[in-house]
VOBA-1610 file (N, C-alpha, C; in pm, whole numbers, padded with zeros to 5 digits, always signed):
BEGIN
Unk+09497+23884+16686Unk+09378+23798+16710Unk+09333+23809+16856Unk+09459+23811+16953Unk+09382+23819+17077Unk+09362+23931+17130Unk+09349+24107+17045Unk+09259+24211+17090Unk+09152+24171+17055Unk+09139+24132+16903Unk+09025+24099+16866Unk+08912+24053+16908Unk+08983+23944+17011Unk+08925+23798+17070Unk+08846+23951+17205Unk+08927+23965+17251Unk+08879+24083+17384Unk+08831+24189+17354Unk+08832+24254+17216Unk+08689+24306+17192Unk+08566+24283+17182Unk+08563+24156+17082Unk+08467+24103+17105Unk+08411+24053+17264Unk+08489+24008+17332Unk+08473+23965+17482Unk+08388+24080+17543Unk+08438+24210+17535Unk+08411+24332+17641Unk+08315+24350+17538Unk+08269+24373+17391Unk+08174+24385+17353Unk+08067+24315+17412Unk+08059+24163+17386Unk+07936+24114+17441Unk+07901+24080+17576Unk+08014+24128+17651Unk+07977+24186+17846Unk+07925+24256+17812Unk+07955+24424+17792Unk+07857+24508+17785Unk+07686+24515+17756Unk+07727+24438+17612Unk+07568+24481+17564Unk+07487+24331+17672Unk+07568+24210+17755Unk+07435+24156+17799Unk+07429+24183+17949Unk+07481+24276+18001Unk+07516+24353+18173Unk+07388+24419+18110Unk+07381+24558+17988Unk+07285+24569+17966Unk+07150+24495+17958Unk+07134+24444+17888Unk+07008+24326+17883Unk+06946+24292+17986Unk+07064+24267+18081Unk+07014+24210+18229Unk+06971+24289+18310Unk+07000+24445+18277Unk+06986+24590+18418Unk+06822+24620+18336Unk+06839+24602+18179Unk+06678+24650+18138Unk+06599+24540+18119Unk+06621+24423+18183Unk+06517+24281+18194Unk+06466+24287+18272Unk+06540+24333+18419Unk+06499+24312+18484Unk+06430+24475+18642Unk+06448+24584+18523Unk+06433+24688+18579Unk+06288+24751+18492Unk+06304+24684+18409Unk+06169+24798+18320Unk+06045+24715+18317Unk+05942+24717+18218Unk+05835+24677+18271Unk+05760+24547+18218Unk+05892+24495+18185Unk+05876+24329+18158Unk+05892+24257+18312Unk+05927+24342+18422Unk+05961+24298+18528Unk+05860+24163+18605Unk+05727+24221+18601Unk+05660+24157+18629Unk+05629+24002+18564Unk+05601+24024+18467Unk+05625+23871+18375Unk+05750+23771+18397Unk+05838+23871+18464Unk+05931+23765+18439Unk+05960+23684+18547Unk+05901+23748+18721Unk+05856+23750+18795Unk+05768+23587+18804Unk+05727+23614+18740Unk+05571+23521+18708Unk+05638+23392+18707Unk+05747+23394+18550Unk+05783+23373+18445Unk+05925+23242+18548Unk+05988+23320+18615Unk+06052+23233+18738Unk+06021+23193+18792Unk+05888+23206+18935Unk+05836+23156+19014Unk+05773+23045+18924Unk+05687+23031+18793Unk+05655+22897+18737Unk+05774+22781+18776Unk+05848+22861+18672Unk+05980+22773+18709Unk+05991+22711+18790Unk+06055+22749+18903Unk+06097+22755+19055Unk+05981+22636+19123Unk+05869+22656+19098Unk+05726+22552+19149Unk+05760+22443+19056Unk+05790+22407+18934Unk+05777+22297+18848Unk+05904+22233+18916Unk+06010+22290+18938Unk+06122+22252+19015Unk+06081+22199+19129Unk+06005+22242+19195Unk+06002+22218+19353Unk+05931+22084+19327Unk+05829+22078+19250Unk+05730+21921+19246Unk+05819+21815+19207Unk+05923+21813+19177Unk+05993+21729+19130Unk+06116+21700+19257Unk+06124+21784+19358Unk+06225+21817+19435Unk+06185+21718+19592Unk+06224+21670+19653Unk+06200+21655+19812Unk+06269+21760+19888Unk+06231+21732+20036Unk+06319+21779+20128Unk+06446+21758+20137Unk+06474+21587+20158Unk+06570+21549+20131Unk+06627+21524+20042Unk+06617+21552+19933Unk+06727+21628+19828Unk+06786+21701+19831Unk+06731+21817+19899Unk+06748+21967+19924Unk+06848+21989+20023Unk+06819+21906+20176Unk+06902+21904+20243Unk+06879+21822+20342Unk+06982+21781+20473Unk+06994+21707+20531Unk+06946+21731+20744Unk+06904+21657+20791Unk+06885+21666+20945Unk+06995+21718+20970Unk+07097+21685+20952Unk+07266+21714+21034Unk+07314+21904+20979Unk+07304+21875+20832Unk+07281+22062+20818Unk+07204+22155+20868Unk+07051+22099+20908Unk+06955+22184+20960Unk+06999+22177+21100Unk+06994+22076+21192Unk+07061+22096+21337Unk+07236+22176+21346Unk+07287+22126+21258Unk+07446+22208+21266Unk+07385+22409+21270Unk+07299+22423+21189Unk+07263+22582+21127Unk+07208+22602+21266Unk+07120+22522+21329Unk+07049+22572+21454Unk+07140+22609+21553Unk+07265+22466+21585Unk+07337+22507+21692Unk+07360+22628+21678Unk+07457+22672+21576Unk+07518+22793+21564Unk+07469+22883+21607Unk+07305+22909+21562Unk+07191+23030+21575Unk+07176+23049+21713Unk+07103+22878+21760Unk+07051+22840+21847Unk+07126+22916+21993Unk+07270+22870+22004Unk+07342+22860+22144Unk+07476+22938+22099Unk+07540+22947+21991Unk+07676+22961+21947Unk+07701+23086+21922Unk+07627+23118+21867Unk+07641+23286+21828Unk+07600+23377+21895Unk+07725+23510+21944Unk+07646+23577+22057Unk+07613+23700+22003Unk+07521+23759+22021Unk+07422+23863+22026Unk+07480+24004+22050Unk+07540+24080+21946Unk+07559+24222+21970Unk+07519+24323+22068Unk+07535+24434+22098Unk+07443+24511+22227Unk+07352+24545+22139Unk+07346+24622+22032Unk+07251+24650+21939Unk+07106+24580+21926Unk+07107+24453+21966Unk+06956+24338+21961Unk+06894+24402+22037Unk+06936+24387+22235Unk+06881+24423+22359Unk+06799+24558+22329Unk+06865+24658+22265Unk+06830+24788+22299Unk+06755+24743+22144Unk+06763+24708+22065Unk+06631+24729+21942Unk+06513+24669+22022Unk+06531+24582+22074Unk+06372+24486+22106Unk+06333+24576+22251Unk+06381+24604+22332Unk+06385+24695+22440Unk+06302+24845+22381Unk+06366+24917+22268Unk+06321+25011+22239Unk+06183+24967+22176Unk+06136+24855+22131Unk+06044+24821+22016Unk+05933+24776+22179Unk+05972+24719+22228Unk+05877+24684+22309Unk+05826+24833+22404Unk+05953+24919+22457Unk+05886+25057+22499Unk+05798+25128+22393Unk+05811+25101+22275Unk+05718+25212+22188Unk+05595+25093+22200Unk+05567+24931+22146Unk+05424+24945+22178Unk+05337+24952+22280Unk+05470+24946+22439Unk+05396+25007+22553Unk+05304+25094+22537Unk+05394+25186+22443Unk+05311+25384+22500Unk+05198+25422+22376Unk+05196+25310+22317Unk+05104+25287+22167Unk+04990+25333+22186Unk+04894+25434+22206Unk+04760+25507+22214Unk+04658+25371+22163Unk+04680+25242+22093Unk+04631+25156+22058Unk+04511+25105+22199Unk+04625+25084+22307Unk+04589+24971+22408Unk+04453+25051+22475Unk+04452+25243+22485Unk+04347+25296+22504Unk+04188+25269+22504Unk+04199+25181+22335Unk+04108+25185+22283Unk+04084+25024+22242Unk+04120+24933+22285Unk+04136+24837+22282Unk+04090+24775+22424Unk+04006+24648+22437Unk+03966+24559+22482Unk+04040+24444+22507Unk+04009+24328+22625Unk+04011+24241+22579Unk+03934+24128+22548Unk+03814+24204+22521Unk+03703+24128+22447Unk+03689+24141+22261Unk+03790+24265+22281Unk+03839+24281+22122Unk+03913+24185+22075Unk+04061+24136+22133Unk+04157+24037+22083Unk+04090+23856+22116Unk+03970+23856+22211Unk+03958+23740+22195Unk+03829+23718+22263Unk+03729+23626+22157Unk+03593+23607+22129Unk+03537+23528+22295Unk+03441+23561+22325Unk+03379+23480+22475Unk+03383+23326+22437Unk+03344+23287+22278Unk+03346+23171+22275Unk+03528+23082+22277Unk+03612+23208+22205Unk+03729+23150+22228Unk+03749+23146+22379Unk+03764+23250+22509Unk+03773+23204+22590Unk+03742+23087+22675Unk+03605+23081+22646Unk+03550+22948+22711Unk+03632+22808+22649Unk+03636+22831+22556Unk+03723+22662+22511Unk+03857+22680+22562Unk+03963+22784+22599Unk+04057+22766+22653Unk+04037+22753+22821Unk+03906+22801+22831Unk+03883+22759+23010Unk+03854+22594+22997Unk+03805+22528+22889Unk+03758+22405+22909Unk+03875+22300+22872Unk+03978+22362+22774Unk+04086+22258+22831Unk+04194+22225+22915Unk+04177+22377+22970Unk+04282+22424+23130Unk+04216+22351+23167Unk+04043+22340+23234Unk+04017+22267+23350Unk+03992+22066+23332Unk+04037+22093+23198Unk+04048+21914+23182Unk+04209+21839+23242Unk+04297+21950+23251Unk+04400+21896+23324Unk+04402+21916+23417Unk+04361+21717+23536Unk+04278+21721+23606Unk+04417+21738+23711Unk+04527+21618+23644Unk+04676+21567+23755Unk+04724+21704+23746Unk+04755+21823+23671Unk+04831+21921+23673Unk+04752+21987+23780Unk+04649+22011+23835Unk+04511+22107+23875Unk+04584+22034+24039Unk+04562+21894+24036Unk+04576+21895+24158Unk+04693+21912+24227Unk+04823+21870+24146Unk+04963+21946+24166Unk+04965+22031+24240Unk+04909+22180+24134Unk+04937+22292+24191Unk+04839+22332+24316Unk+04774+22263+24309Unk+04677+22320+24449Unk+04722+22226+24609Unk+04816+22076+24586Unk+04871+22052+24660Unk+04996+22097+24709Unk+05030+22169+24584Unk+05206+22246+24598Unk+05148+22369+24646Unk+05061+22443+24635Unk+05060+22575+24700Unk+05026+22557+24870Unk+04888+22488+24876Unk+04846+22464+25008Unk+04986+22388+25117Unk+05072+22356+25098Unk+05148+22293+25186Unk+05262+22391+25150Unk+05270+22456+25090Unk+05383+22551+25078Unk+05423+22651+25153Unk+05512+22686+25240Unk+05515+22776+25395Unk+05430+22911+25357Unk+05441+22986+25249Unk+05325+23095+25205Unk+05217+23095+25249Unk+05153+22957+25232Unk+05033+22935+25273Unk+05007+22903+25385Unk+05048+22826+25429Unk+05070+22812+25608Unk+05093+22962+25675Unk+05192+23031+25680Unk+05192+23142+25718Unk+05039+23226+25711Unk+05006+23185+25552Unk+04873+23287+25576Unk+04771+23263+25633Unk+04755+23124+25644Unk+04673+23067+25713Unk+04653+23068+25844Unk+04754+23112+25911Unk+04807+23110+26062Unk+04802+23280+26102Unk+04794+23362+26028Unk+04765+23469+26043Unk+04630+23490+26041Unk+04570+23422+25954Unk+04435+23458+25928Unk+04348+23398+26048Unk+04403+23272+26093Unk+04314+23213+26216Unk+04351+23311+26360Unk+04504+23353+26331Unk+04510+23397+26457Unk+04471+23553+26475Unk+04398+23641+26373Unk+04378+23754+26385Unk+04217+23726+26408Unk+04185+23628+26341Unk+04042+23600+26360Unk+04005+23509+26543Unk+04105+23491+26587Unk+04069+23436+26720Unk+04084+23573+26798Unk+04187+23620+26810Unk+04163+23746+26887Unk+04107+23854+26849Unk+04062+23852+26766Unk+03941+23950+26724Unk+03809+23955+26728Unk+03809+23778+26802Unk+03669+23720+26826Unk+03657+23761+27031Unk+03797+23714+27034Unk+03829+23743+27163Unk+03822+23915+27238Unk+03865+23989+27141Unk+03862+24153+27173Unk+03732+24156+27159Unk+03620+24138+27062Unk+03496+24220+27062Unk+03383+24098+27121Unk+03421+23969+27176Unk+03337+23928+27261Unk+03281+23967+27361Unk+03096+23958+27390Unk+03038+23981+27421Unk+03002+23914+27591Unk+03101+23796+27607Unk+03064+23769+27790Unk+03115+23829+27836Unk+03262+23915+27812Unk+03250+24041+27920Unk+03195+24155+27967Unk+03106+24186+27850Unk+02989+24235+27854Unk+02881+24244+27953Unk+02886+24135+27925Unk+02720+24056+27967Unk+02733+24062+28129Unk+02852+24057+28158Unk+02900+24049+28341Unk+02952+24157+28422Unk+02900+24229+28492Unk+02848+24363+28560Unk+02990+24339+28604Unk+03096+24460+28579Unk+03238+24446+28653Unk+03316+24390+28573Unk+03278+24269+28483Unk+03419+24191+28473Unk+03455+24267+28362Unk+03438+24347+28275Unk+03512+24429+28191Unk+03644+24517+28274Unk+03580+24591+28384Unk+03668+24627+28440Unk+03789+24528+28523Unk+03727+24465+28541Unk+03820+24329+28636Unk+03964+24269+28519Unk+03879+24296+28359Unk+04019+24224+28315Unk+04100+24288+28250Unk+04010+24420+28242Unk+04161+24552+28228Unk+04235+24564+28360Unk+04187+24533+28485Unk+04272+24529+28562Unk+04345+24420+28595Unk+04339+24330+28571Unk+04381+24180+28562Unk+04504+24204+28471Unk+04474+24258+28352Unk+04594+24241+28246Unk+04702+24380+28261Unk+04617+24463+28363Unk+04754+24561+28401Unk+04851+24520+28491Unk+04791+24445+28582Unk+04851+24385+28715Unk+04978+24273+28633Unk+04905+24188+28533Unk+04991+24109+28468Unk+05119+24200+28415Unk+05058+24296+28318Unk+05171+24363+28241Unk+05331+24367+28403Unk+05291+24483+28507Unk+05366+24472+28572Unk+05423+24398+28661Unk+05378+24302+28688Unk+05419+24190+28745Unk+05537+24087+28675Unk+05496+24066+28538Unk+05534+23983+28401Unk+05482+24055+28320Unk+05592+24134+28302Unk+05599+24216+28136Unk+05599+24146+28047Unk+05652+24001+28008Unk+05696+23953+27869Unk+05563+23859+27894Unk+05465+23830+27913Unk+05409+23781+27970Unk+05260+23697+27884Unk+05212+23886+27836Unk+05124+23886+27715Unk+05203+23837+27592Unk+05340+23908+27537Unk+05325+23830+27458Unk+05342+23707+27444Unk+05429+23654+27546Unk+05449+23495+27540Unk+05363+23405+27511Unk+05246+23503+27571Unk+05088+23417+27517Unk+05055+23432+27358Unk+05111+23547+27338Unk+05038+23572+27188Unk+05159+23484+27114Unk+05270+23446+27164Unk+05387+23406+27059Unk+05345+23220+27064Unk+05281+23177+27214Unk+05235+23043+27204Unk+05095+22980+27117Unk+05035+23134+27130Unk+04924+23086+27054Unk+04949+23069+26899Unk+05028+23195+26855Unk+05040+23129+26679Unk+05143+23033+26677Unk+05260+22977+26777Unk+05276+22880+26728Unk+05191+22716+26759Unk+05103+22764+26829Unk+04992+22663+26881Unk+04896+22641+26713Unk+04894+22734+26630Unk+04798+22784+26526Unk+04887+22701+26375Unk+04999+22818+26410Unk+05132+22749+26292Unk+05106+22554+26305Unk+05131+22528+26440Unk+05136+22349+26424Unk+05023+22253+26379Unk+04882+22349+26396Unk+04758+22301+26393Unk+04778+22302+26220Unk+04796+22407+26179Unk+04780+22436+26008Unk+04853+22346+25953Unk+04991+22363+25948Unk+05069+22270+25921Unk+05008+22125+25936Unk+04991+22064+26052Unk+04901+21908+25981Unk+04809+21849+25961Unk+04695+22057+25935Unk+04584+22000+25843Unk+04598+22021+25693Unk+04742+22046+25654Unk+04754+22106+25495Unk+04694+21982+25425Unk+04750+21866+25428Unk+04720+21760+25357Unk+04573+21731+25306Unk+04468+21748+25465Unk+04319+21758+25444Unk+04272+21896+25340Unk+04312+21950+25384Unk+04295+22093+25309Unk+04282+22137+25178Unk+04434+22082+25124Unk+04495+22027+24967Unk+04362+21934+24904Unk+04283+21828+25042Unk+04212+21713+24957Unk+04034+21806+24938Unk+04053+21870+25053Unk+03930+21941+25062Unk+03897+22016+24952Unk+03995+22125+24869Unk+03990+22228+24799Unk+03990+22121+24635Unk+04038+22028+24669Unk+04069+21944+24510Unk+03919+21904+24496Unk+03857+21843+24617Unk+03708+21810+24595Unk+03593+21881+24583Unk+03590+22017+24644Unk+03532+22118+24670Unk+03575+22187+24492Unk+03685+22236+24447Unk+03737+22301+24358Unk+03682+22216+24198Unk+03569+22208+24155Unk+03510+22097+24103Unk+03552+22192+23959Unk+03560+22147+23829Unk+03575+22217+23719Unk+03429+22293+23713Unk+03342+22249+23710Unk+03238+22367+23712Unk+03244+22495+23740Unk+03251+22453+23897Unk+03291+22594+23983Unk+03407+22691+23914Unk+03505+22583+23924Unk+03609+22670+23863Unk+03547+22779+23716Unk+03511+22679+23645Unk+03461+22745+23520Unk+03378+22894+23520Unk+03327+22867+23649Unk+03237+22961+23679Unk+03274+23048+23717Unk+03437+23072+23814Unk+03464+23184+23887Unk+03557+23212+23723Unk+03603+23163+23635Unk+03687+23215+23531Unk+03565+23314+23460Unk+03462+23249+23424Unk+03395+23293+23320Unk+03329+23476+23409Unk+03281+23439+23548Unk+03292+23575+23638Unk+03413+23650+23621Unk+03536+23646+23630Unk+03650+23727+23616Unk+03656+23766+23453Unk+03589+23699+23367Unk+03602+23757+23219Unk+03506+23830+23186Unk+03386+23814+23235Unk+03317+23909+23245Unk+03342+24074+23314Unk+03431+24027+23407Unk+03448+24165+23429Unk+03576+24205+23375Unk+03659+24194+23336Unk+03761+24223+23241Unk+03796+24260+23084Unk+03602+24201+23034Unk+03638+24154+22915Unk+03618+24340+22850Unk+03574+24451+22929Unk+03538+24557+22825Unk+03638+24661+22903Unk+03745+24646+22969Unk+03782+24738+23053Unk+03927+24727+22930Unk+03966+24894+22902Unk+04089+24917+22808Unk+04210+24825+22832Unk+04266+24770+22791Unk+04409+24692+22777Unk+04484+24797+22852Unk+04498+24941+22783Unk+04565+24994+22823Unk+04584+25014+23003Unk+04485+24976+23079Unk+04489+25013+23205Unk+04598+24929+23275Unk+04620+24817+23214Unk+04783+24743+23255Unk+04864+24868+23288Unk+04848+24956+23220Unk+05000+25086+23206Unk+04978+25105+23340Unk+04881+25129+23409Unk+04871+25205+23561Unk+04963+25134+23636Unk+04938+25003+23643Unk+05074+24887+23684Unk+05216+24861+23648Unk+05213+24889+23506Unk+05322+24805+23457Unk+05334+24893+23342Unk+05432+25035+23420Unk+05566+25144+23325Unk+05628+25049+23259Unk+05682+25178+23149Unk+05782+25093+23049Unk+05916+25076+23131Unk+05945+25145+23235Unk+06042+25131+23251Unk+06016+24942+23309Unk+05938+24888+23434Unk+05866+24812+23464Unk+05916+24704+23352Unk+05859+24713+23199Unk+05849+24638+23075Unk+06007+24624+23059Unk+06116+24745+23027Unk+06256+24704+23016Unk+06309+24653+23131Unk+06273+24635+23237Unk+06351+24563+23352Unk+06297+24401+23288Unk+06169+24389+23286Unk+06127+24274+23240Unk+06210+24197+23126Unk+06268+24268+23038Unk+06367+24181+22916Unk+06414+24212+22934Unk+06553+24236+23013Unk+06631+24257+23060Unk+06675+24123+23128Unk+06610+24102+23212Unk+06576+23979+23272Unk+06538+23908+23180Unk+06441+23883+23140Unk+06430+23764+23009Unk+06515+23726+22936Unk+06630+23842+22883Unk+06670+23836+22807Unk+06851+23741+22855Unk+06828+23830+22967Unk+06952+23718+23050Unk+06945+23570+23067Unk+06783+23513+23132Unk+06743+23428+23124Unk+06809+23339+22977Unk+06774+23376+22886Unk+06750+23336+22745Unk+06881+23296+22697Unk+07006+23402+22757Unk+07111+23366+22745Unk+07173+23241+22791Unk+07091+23238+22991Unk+07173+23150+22997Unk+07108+22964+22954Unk+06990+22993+22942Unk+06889+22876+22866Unk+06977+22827+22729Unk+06986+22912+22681Unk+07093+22856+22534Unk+07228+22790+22538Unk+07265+22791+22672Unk+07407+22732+22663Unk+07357+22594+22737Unk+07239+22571+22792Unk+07208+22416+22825Unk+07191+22336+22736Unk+07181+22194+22787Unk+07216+22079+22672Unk+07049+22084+22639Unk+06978+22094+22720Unk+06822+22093+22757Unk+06760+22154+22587Unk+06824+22262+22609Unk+06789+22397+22514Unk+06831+22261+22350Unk+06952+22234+22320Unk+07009+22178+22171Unk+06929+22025+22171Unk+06897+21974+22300Unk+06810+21865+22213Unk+06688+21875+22246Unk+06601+21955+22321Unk+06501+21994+22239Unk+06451+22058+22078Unk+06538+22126+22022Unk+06569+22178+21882Unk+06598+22065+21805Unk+06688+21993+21864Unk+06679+21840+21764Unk+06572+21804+21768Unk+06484+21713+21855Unk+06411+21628+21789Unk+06309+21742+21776Unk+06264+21864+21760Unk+06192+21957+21676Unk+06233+21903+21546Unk+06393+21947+21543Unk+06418+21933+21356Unk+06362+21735+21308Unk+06418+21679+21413Unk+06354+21513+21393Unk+06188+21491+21389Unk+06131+21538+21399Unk+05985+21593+21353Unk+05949+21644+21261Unk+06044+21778+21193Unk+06020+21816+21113Unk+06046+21704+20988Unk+06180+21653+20978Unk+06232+21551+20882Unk+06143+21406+20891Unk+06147+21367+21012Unk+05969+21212+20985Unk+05877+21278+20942Unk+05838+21420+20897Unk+05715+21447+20836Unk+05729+21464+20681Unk+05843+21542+20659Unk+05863+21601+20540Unk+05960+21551+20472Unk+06082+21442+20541Unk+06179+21435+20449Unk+06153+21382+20301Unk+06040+21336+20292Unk+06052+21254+20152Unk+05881+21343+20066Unk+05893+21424+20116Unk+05778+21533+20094Unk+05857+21630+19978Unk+05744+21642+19864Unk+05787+21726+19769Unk+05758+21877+19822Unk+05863+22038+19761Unk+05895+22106+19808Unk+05764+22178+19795Unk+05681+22122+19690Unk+05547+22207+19662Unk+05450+22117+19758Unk+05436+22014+19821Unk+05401+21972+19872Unk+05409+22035+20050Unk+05496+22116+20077Unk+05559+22117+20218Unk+05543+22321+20176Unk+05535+22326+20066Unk+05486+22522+20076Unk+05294+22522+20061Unk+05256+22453+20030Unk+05112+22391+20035Unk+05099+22345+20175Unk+05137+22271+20233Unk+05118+22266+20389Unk+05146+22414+20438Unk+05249+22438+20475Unk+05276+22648+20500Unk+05182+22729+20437Unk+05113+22673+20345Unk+04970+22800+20322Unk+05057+22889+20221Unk+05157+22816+20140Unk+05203+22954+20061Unk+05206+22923+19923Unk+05082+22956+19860Unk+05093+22903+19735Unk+05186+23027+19591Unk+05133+22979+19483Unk+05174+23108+19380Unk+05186+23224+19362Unk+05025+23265+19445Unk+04965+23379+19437Unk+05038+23423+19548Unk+05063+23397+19678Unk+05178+23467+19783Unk+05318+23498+19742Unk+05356+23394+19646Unk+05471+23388+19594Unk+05519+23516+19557Unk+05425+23545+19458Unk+05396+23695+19324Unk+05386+23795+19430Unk+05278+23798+19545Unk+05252+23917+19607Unk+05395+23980+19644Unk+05466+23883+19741Unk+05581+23951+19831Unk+05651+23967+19707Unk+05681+23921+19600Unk+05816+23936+19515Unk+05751+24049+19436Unk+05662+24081+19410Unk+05586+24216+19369Unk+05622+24364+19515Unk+05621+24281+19597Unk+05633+24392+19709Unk+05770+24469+19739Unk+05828+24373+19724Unk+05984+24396+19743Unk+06058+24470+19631Unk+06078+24373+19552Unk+06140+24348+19416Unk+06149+24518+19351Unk+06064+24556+19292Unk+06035+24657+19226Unk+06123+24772+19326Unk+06099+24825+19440Unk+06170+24918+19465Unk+06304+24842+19519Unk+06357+24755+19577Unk+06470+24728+19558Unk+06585+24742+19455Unk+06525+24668+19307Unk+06581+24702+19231Unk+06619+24812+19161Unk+06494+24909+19203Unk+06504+25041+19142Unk+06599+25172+19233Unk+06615+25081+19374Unk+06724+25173+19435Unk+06871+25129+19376Unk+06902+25015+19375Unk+06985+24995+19350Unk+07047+25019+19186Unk+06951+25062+19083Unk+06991+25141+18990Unk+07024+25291+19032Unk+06955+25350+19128Unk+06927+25480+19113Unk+07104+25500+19234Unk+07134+25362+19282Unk+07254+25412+19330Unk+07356+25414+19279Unk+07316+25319+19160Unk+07424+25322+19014Unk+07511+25147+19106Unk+07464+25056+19172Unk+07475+24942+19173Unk+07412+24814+19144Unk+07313+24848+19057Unk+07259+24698+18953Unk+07388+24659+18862Unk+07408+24775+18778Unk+07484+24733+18680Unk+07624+24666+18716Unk+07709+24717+18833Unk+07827+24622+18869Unk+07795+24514+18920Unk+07667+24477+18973Unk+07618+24367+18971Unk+07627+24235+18902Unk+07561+24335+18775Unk+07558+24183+18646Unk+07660+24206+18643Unk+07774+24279+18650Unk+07916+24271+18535Unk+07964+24188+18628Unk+07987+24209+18765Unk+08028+24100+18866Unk+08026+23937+18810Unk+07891+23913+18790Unk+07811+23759+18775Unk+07867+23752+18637Unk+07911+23818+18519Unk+07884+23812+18381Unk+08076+23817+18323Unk+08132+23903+18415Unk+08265+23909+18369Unk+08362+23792+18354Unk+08383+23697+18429Unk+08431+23583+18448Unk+08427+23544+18373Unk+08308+23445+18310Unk+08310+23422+18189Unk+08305+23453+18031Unk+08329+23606+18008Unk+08344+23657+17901Unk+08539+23649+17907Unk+08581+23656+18010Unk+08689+23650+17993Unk+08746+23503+18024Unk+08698+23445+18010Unk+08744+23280+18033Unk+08780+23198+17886Unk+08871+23145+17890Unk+08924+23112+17794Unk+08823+22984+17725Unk+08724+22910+17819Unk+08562+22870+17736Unk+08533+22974+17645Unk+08499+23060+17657Unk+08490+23183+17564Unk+08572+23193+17459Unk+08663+23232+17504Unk+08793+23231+17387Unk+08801+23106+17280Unk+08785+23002+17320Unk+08779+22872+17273Unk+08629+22898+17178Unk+08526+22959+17259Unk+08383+22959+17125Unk+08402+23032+16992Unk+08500+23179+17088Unk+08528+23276+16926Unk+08628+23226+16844Unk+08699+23154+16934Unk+08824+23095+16795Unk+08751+23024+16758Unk+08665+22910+16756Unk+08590+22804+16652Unk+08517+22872+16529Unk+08459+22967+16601Unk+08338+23073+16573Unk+08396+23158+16412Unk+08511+23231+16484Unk+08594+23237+16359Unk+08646+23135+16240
//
């Protein structure tokens, strides 16, 4: 009785491993396709988020992703290599950037940059008082004073005294060598101290003067001239090699950003946003928000599906597949228990 029992067993593995390799390989494929995804949607309307799963599983899955798990060498050099090939992409040639984005889109992103009025004045009080700027400022007055001073015109104007103060300043040189410059080293720091405590006026001057109009106006001038010149001309600047130093660096960055606390609860209350919106949101309700209805459903599982499955026959691994999923219970003594009744 119990070959019997296991013929029959390995009999009806076989013929439904079969069933399952030609259900789902031949050209009922599509229907059935269909035929699940119905399914799968009638399921989902009936389904929430939180049924499905929980805040503490979705943040636990993030940590891991998020900060926990480290990154093979293999990533660096794929995204590294992926970013050198669309460097050298013949694309950017022929490409604009009046192509990737409309004059009218620009203008609305110039009009809500210049509505942030407290950020605007920030940075124009953080730059102007910032030693960069002082420095340049102190260069710029002091090349412009003695340059007013070298090509001024009253020594000119006075029969001799040109000659009188080339001789004046030779007599100085040897007399007091360090002499000139001491003058030139008192005057920029005479210049440096002046700048320095007019930054404050300066900062208020440029915030009042720097009106969103204007601004608008020197953006919408710089897009105009930018907007038809090739993308590609970045390359003249910025080699790929240039681009892999760049993630390289980013990419270190990124590393060490993920091990801050900064980095895991920002991702929380992301996921705590996601869950006050959706937790009690049906699953067809929340793929309808995502824009992904039936008809997307069918496309990608039409896209995929078909040659997937058909490699994996042609590698001669569908069929250990089903027998995998199907064997267990032909040999389970549930089974055994149906054919002994059965009998």
């Amino acid at each position: 009785m119990v070959d019997k029992k296991a013929g029959i067993a390995e009999a009806l593995l076989e013929a439904h491993v079969q069933h399952i390799v030609e259900e789902i390989s031949g050209p009922g494929l599509k229907a059935l396709l269909a035929e699940e995804v119905d399914a799968a949607l009638l399921a989902a309307s009936k389904l929430t988020v939180g049924n499905m799963v929980t805040r503490k599983q979705i943040k636990d899955t993030a940590a891991v992703f998020a900060s926990e798990v480290e990154f093979g060498p293999g990533l660096p050099e794929l995204v590294g290599e992926i970013a050198r090939r669309i460097h050298a992409h013949e694309i950017h040639s022929k490409t604009t950037p009046g192509d990737l984005l409309t004059d009218r889109h620009f203008e609305d992103f110039t009009d809500q940059i210049l509505e942030l009025d407290t950020l605007r004045d920030k940075i124009i009080r953080a730059a102007v008082t910032s030693p960069l700027y002082a420095d340049f400022a102190s260069d710029l007055l002091y090349s412009g004073i003695t340059g007013y001073l070298a090509q001024s015109n009253v020594a000119k104007n006075i029969p001799g005294a040109s000659s009188m103060l080339k001789l004046g300043r030779a007599a100085l040189s040897v007399a007091t060598p360090k002499l000139e410059s001491s003058l030139e080293e008192g005057l920029r720091k005479y210049i440096a101290k002046a700048v320095q405590a007019s930054t404050t006026r300066s900062a208020e001057f440029l915030i009042s003067h720097a009106s969103p109009k204007l601004l608008k106006e020197l953006a919408l001038d710089t897009w105009d001239k930018l907007r038809d010149e090739p993308v590609g001309a970045l390359r003249d600047d910025i080699d790929d090699t240039v681009v892999e130093e760049l993630f390289v660096t980013g990419f270190e960055a990124w590393r060490h950003l993920r091990k801050q606390d900064w980095y895991r609860i920002v991702i929380d209350a992301g996921i705590d946003g996601f869950f006050d919106k959706y937790e009690n949101a049906t699953l067809t309700a929340l793929l309808a928000d995502l824009g992904i209805d039936r008809e997307r459903i069918l496309d990608e599982l039409q896209r995929y599906a078909p040659s997937v499955i058909k490699t994996l026959k042609k590698k001669k691994l569908l069929e250990p597949i089903a027998r995998r999923r199907l064997a267990s219970f032909y040999g389970s003594k549930a089974f055994a228990d149906i054919v002994a009744g059965a009998a």
